[in-house]
C-alpha positions as CSV (number, residue, x, y, z in Angstrom):
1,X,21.5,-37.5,13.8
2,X,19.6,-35.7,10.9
3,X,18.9,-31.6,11.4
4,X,15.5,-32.4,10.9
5,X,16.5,-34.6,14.9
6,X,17.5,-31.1,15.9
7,X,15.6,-28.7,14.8
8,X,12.7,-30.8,16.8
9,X,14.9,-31.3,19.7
10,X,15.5,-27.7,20.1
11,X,11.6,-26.5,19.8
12,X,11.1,-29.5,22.1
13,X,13.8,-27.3,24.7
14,X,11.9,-24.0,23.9
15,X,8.5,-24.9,24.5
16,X,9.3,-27.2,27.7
17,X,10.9,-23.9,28.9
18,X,7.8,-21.4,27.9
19,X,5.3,-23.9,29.6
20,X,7.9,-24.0,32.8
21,X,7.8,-20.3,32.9
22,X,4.5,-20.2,32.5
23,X,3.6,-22.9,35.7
24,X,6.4,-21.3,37.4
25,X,5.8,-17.5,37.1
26,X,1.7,-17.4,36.3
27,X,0.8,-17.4,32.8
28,X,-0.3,-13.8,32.6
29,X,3.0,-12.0,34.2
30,X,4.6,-14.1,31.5
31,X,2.7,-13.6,28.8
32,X,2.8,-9.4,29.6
33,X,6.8,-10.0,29.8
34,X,6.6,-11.8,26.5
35,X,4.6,-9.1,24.8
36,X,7.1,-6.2,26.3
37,X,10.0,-7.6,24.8
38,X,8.4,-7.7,21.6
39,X,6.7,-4.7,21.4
40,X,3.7,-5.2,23.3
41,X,1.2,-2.9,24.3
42,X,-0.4,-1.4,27.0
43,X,-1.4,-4.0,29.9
44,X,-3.6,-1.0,31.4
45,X,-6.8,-3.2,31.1
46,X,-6.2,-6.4,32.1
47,X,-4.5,-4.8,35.3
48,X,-7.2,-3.1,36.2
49,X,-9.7,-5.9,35.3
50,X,-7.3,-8.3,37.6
51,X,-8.0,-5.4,40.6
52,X,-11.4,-5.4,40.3
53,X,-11.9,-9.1,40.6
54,X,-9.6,-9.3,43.8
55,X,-11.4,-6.2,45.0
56,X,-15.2,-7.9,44.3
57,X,-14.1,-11.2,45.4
58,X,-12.2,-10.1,48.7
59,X,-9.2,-11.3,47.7
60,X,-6.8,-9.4,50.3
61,X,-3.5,-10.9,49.1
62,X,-4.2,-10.0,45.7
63,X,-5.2,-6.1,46.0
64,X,-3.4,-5.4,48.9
65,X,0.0,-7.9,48.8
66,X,0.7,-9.2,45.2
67,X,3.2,-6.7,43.4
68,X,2.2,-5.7,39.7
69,X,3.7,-3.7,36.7
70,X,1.2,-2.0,34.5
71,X,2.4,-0.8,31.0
72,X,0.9,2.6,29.9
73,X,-0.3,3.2,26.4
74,X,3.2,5.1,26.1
75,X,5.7,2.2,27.2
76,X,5.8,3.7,30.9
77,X,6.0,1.0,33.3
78,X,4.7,1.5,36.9
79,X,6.7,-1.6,38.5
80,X,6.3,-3.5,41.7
81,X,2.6,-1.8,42.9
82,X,-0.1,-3.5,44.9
83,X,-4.0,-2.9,43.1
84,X,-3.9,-0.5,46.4
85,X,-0.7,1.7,45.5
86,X,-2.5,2.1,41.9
87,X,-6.0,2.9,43.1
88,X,-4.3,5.8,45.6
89,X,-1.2,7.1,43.7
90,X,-1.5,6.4,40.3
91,X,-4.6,8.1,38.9
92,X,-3.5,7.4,35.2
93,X,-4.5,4.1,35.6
94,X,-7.9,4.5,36.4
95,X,-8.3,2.4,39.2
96,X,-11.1,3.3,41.9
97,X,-10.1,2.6,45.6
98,X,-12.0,-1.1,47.1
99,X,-14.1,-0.4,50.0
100,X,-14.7,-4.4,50.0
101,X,-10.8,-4.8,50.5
102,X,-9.0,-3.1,54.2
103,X,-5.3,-3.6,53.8
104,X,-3.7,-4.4,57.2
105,X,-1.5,-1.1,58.1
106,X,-3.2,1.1,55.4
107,X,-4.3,4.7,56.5
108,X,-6.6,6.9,54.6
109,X,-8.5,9.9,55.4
110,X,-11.9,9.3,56.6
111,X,-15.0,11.2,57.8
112,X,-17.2,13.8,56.1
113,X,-15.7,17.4,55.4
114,X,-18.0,19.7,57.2
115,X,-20.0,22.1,55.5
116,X,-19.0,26.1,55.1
117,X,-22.0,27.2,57.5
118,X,-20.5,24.6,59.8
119,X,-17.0,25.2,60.0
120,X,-15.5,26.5,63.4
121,X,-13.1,29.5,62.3
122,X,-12.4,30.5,66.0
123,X,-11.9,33.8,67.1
124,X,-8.5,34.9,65.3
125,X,-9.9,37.2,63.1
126,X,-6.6,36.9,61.1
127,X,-7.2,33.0,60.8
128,X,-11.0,32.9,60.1
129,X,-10.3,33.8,56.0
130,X,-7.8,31.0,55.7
131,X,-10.0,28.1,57.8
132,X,-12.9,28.8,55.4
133,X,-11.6,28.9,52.5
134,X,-9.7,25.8,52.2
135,X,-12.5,24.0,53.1
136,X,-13.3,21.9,50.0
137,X,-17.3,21.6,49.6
138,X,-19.0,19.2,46.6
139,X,-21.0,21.0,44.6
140,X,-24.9,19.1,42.6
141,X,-22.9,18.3,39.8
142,X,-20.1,16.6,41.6
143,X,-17.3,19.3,41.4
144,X,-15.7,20.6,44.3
145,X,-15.6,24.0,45.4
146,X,-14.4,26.5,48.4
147,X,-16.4,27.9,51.0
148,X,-16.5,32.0,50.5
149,X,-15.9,34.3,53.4
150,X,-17.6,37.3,53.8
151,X,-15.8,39.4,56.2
152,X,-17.8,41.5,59.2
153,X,-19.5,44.8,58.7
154,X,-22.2,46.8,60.0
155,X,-22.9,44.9,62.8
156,X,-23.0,41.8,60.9
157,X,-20.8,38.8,61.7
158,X,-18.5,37.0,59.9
159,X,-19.7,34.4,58.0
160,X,-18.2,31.3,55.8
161,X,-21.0,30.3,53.3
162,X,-21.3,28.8,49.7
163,X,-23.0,30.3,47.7
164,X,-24.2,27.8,44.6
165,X,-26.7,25.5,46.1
166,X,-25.9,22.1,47.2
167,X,-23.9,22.5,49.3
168,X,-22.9,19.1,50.0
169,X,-20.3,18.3,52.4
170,X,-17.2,15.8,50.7
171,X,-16.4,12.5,51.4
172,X,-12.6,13.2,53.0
173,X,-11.6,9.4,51.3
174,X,-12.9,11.8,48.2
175,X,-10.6,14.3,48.7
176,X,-7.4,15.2,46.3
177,X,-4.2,14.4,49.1
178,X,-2.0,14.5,45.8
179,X,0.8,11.9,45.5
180,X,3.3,12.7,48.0
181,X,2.7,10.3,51.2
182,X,4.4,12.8,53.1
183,X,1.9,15.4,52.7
184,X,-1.3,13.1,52.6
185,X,-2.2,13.3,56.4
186,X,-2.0,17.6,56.6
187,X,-4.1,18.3,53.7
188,X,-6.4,15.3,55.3
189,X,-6.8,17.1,58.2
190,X,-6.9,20.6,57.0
191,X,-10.4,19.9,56.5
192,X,-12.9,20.1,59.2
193,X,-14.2,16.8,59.8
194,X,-11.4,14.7,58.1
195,X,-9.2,12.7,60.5
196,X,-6.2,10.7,59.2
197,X,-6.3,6.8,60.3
């Protein structure tokens, strides 16, 4: 046999292998594994694209089931995350949760946050302060704010108010829980109106 014989048996081997990865592992996880190892960048894009098209197309397996890594503009890699572990706990990515999509055994916090002049402080004086003012209100513009408390005098009751208009009450799936699972459900519920299911 010539070299020339094996040189075009051995890119015959290679590029049997790379289309047999390819079949075998789906094209794009191997082309994003390809692109790692040699310097590749950020997969941010075409991650999030992929979860928007399982989201719009109701494609439960795929947001809800189908593991992921995304590589960040900085070479960290999130590995192993469903499109619904990015949406939640990985705000980096820029992912916005799917109301198309319910993943079976997934809990979120629901409901509407009542507003300040709706609150029920009870009637520990000591307590009232503290229930109003971690209630989280949504302000015209879209920023969230804090009820104020204005404490009793002169014959005039407490009251927990806001004071810039618009006061809107917030979506509790809108609410920041933060990234610790453990803590999600008590901040949830911390505000009037949320319920954790």
């Amino acid at each position: 046999m010539t070299i020339g014989t094996l040189v075009i048996i051995v890119l015959a081997v290679i590029v049997l292998v790379v289309v047999a990865l390819g079949f075998g592992m789906g094209w794009s996880n191997l082309w994003s594994k390809i692109t790692v190892y040699f310097g590749g960048g950020s997969n941010v894009d075409s991650i999030k694209q992929a979860c928007i098209y399982a989201c719009t197309t109701n494609a439960n397996y795929d947001y809800c089931s189908l593991k992921r890594d995304v590589i960040l503009q900085d070479k960290t890699k999130i590995s192993g995350k469903t499109c619904e572990e990015l949406s939640k706990n990985y705000p980096v990515v820029g992912l916005e949760s799917c109301g198309a999509v319910t993943c079976a055994g997934s809990v979120s916090c629901q409901g509407n946050a009542k507003k300040c002049a709706e609150l029920e402080l009870g009637t520990d004086e000591s307590k009232k302060q503290l229930i109003c003012t971690g209630q989280k209100i949504m302000n015209a513009d879209g920023t969230t704010a804090v009820c104020k408390f204005t404490t009793a005098a002169n014959n005039v009751p407490a009251k927990c108010e806001l004071i810039i208009a618009g006061d809107v009450a917030v979506a509790c799936d809108k609410l920041d829980l933060g990234i610790v699972e453990s803590e999600k459900p008590g901040k949830c519920v911390a505000q009037q109106g949320c319920i954790w299911s």
